[in-house]
C-alpha positions in Angstrom: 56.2 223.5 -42.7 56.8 227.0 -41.8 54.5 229.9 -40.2 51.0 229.6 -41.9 49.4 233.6 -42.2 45.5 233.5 -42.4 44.2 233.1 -46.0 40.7 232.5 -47.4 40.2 228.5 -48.1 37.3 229.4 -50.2 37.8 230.7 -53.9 35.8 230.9 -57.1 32.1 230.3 -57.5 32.0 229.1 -53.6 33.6 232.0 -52.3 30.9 234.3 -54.4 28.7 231.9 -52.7 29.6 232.4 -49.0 29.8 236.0 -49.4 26.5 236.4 -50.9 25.1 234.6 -48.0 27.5 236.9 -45.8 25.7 239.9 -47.0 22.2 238.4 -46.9 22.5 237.9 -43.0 24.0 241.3 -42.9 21.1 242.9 -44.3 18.5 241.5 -42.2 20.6 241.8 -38.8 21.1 245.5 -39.7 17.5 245.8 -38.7 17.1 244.0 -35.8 16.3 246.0 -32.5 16.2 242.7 -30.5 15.6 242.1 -26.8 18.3 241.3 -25.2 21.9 242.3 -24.8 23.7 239.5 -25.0 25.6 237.2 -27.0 24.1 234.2 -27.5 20.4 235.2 -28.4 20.7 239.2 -28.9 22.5 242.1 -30.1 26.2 241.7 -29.4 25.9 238.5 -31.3 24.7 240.9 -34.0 27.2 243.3 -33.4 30.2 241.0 -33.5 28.8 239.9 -37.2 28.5 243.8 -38.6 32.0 244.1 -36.5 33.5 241.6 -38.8 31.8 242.1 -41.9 32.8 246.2 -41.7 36.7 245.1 -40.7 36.4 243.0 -44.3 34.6 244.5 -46.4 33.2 248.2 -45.3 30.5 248.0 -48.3 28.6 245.1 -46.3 28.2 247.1 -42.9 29.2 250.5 -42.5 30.7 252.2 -39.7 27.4 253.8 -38.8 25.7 249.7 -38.7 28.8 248.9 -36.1 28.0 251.8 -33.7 24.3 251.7 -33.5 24.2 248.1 -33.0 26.7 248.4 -30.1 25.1 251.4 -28.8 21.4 250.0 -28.6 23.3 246.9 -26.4 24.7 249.4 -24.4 21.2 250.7 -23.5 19.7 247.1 -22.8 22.6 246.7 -20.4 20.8 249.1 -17.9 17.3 247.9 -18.9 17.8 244.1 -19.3 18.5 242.2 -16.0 21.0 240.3 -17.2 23.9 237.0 -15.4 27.2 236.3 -15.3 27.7 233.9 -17.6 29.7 234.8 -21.3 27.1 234.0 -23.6 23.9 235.1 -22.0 25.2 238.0 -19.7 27.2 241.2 -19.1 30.7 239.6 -19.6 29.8 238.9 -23.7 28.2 242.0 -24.1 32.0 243.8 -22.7 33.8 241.0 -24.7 32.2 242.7 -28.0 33.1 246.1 -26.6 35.7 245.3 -26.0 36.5 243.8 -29.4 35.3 246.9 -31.1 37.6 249.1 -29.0 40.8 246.3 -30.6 39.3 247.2 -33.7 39.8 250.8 -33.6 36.4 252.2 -32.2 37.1 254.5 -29.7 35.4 255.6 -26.2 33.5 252.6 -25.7 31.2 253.2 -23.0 30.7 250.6 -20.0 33.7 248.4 -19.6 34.5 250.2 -16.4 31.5 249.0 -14.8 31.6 245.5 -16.3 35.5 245.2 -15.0 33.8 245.9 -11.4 31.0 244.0 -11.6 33.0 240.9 -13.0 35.6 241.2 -10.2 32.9 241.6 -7.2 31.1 239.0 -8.9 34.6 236.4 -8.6 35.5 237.1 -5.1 31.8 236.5 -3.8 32.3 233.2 -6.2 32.5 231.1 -2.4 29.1 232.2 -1.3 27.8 230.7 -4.5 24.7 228.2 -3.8 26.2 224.9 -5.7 23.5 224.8 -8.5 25.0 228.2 -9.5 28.7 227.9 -9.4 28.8 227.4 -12.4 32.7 226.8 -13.6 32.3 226.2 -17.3 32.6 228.2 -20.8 29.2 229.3 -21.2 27.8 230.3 -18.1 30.7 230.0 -15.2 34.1 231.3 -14.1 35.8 229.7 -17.8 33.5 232.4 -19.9 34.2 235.2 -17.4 38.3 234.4 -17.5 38.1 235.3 -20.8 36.5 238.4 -20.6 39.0 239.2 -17.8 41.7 238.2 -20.0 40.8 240.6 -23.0 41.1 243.2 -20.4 44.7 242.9 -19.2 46.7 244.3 -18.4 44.0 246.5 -16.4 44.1 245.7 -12.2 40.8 244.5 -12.1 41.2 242.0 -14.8 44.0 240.7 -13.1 42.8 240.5 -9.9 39.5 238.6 -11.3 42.1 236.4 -12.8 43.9 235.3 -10.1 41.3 234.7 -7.8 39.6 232.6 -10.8 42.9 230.5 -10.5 42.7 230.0 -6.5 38.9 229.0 -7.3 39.8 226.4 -9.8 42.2 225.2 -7.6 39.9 225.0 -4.5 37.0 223.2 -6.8 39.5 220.7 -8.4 38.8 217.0 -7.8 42.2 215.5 -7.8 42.8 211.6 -8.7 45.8 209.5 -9.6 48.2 212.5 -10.5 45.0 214.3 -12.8 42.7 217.1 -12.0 39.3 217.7 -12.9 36.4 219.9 -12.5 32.7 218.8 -11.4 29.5 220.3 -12.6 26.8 221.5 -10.7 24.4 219.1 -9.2 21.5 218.2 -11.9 18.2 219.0 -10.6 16.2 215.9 -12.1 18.8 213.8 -14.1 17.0 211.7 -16.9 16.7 208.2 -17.5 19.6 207.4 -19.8 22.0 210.1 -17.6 25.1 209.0 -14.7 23.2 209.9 -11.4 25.4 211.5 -8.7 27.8 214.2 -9.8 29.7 214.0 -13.2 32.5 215.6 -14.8 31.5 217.0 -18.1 33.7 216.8 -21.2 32.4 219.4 -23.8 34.3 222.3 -24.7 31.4 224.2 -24.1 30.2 223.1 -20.5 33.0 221.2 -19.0 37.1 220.2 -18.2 38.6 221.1 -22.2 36.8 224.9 -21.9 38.5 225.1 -18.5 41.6 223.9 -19.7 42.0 226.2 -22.9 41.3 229.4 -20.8 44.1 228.1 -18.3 46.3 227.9 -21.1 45.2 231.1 -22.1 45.8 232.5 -18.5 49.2 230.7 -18.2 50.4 232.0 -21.5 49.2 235.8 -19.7 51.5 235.5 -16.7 48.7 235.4 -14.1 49.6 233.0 -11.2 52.0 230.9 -13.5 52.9 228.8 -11.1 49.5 227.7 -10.0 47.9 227.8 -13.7 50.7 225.8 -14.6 50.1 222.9 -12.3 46.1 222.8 -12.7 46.9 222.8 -16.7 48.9 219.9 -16.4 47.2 218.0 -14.4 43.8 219.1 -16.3 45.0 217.5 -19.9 46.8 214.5 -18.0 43.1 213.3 -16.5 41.5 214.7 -20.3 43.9 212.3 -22.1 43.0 209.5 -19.5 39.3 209.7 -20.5 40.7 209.3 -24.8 39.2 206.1 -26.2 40.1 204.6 -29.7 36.9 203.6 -31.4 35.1 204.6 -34.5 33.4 208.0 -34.0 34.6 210.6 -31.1 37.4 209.5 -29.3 35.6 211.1 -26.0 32.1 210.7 -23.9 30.0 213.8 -23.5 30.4 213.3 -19.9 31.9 210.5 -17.4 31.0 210.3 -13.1 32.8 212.1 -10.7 36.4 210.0 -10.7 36.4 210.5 -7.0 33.0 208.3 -6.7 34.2 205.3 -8.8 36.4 202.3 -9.0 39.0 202.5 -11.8 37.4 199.2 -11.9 33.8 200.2 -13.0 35.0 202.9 -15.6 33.2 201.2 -18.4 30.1 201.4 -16.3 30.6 205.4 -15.7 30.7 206.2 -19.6 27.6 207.7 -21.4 28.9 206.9 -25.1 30.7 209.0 -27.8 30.0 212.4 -27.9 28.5 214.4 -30.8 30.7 215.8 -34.0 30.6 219.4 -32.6 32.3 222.4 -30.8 30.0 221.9 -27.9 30.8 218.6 -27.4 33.1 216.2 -29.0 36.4 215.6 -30.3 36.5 219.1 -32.5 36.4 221.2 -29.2 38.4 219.1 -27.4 40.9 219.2 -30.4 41.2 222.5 -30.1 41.2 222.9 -26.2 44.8 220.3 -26.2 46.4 222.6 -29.2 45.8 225.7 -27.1 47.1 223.9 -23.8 50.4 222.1 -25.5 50.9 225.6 -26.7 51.0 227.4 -23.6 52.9 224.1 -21.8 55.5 224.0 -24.6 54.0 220.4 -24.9 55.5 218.2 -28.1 53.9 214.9 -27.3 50.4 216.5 -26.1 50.5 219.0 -29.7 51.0 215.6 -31.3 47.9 213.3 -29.9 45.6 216.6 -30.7 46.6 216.7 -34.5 46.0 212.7 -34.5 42.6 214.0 -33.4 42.6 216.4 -36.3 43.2 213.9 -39.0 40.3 211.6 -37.4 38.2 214.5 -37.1 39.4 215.8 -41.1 37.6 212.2 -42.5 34.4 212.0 -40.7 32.3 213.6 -43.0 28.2 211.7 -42.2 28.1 212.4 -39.0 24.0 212.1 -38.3 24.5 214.6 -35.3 25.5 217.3 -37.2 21.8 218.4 -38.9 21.7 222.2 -38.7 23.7 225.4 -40.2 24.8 226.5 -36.3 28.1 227.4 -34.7 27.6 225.7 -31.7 26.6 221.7 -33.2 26.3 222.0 -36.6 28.4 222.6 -40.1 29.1 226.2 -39.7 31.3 225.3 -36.2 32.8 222.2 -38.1 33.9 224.8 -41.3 35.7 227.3 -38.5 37.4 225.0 -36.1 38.2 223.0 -39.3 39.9 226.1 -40.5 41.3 227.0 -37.6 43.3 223.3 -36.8 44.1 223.7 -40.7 46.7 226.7 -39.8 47.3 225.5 -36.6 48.6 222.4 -37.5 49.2 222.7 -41.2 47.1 219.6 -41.8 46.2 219.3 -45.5 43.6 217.2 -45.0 41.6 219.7 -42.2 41.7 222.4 -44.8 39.9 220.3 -47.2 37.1 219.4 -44.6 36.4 223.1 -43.5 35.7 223.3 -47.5 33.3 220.6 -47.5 31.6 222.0 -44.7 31.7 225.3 -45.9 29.7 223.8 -48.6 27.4 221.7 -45.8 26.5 224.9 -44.4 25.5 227.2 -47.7 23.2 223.9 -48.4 21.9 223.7 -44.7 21.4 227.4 -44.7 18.5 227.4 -47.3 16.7 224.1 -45.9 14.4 223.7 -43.5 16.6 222.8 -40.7 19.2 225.4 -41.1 17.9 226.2 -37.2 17.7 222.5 -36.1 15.5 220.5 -34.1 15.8 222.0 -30.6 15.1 225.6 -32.3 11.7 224.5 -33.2 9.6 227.1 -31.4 6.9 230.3 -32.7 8.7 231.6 -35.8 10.2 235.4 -35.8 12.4 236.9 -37.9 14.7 237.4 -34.7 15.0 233.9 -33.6 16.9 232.2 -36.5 19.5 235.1 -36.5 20.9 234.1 -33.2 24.8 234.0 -32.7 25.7 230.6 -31.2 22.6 228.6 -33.1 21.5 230.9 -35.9 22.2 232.8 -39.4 24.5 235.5 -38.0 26.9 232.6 -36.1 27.2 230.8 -39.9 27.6 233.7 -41.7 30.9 234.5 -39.3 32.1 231.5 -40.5 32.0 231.6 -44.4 33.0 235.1 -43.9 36.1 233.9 -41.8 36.7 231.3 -44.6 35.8 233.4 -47.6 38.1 236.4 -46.1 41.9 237.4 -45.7 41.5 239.0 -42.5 42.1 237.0 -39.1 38.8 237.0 -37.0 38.5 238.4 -33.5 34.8 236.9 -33.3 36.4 233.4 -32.2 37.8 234.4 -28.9 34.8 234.1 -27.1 34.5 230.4 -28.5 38.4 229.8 -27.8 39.1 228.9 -31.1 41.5 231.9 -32.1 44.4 229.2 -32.0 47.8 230.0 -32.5 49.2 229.4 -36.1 52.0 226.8 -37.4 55.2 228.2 -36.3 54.1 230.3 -34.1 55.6 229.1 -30.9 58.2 231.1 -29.7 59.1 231.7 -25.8 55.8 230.5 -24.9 53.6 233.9 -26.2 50.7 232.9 -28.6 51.3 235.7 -31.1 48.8 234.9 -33.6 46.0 235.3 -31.4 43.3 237.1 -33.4 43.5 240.2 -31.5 47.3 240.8 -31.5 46.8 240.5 -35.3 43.8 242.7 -36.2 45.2 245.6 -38.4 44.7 249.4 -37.5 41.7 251.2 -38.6 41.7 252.7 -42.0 40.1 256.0 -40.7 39.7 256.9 -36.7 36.2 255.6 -35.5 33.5 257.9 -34.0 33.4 257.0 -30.0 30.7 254.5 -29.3 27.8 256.7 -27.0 25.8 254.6 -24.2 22.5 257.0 -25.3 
């Protein structure tokens, strides 16, 4: 099969559907003032939805809807303390800016400021109390590598970069040949959790979100050498931990491999991992395409679209219950998508339809939010990026549209495309596809 261009998968009655529910969202995130800055739970969330929504169809969100949105986030920055971490701090918030500036909005404000304060931020990473240094997509050095790789070729991005690298190198536990990467101690484990240290194996928290932004740095230039060798040795120990069974092929998390036996493996496992991006085989699936893309990798592209074709045919999964990106149907229709063009798997295009359909059912039940959402009702809350309304409608807009996303970055699914490996260079990434502006923007103002 040949190079695969983004196309809408839905059509007909369900693509009026998802759009209607596109333009539902839209309207009430329009209003929303919020109180916080970030991605995961405030107004760049927002912001990349009206983003989107304006770059496909300008009647749903105006250019006006984009810049007010950004600006008000702009403001919270200086009013909001606010961490380090992608999702919940000021490395998401520049990632949207940033995003917006690809998309043809000019003089957005504050990216000088977050390129310093990312890259003061990295070289104090050493002085770090352990139950902070975080390494990991959502709140650690993984979510802050892809801020700093939007940013190339600027100094500062690559400086972050490579001293990222020499971290990850540092803080790798290295076993039989593999590498992998520890989490933070656990302040009061649980009952039914490993005690000691573990390695964690979601996308979202653990080795696979390290991995793809490796392969994402690798693919950059940045420290080849040295982003090559933690990369291959990363997906060798990943592809150790593989397990054929029904269900996910992988454990949400497995003990430190420098603590146990090989002997007492079966002892160090905490079961299959949820149907999800956060955790579980879809993430990972998409974490090993990205790396056998950068590493020029045959055999490695091969085991992850195995994975895609397990992961095309489970359909009643009981952990998937909500309408979210992170753990529900609305990440299952996207990376679903997303594996479809990147591996031209027939079968993955005709799962992200039926999820497509899981989520416009999900979205008008009761537990469109899911159970760990329950909390005082608002009309704020349920919009929410990662784990709301605005994070499902990206997704049926994504499937229902003709234009590539650049929302998915930030969740390291903008996978390369079939037939797009050429020389190493992933040129199909979202960004590198978005078209020009049909009209120069207004500059984006920080009052």
């Amino acid at each position: 099969m040949g190079r695969i261009a983004w196309a809408p998968i839905l059509d007909g009655a369900l693509r009026a559907r998802a759009l209607a529910a596109v333009a539902e969202t839209v309207a009430r995130v329009r209003a929303q003032r919020g109180v916080t800055p970030s991605v995961a739970h405030g107004l760049s969330g927002f912001a990349l939805l009206l983003l989107e929504a304006n770059r496909v169809q300008p009647r749903l969100a105006s250019t006006r809807d984009v810049e007010s949105m950004l600006a008000r986030s702009v403001r919270l920055v200086a009013e909001v303390p606010l961490g380090s971490g992608l999702y919940e701090g000021y490395p998401g918030v520049g990632l949207t800016l940033e995003l917006a500036r690809r998309a043809g909005f000019r003089g957005v404000a504050g990216l000088d400021e977050i390129d310093r304060a990312l890259l003061g931020w990295v070289e104090r990473f050493g002085a770090v109390p352990p139950a902070y240094a975080h390494l990991d997509l959502i709140t650690g050095l993984a979510g802050q590598a892809i801020y700093a790789c939007a940013r190339l070729p600027r100094i500062r991005a690559r400086r972050a970069l490579e001293r990222l690298i020499s971290w990850l190198g540092q803080r790798a536990v290295v076993v039989g040949g593999g590498a992998s990467w520890l989490s933070p101690p656990r302040a009061s484990p649980g009952p039914d959790m490993l005690a000691g240290n573990i390695v964690d194996l979601g996308l979202a928290h653990g080795v696979p979100g390290i991995l793809a932004v490796l392969a994402r740095i690798l693919e950059a230039g940045i420290a080849p050498r040295a982003s090559r060798r933690l990369l291959q040795r990363g997906t060798h120990w990943l592809l150790g931990q593989y397990q054929v069974r029904d269900g996910s092929a992988f454990d949400a998390y497995v003990a430190n491999p420098a603590d146990r036996p090989a002997t007492d493996a079966a002892t160090a496992r905490t079961g299959a991992a949820r149907l999800a991006w956060c955790y579980g085989d879809p993430g990972i699936a998409c974490a090993l395409i990205s790396c056998a893309h950068a590493l020029g990798d045959r055999r490695l592209h091969a085991t992850a679209q195995t994975m895609v074709r397990r992961i095309a045919a489970l359909r009643d999964d009981p952990s998937v219950q909500d309408a979210s990106l992170c753990h529900g149907t609305a990440g299952l229709l996207h990376i679903l998508h997303r594996l479809y063009l990147a591996t031209g798997e027939p079968r993955a295009r005709d799962a992200a339809i039926y999820w497509a359909e899981r989520t416009l059912e999900v979205r008008a039940g009761p537990r469109a939010m899911g159970p760990d959402d329950s909390g005082p009702a608002s009309p704020y809350r349920p919009l929410r990026f990662l784990a709301g309304a605005a994070g499902s409608a990206l997704a049926l807009l994504a499937a229902a549209s003709s234009t590539a996303p650049l929302w998915d970055s930030i969740m390291l699914l903008d996978l390369p495309t079939m037939g797009s490996r050429a020389a190493g260079r992933r040129t199909t990434r979202a960004h590198a596809s978005a078209p020009a502006p049909r009209r120069p923007r207004r500059a984006i103002r920080d009052s």
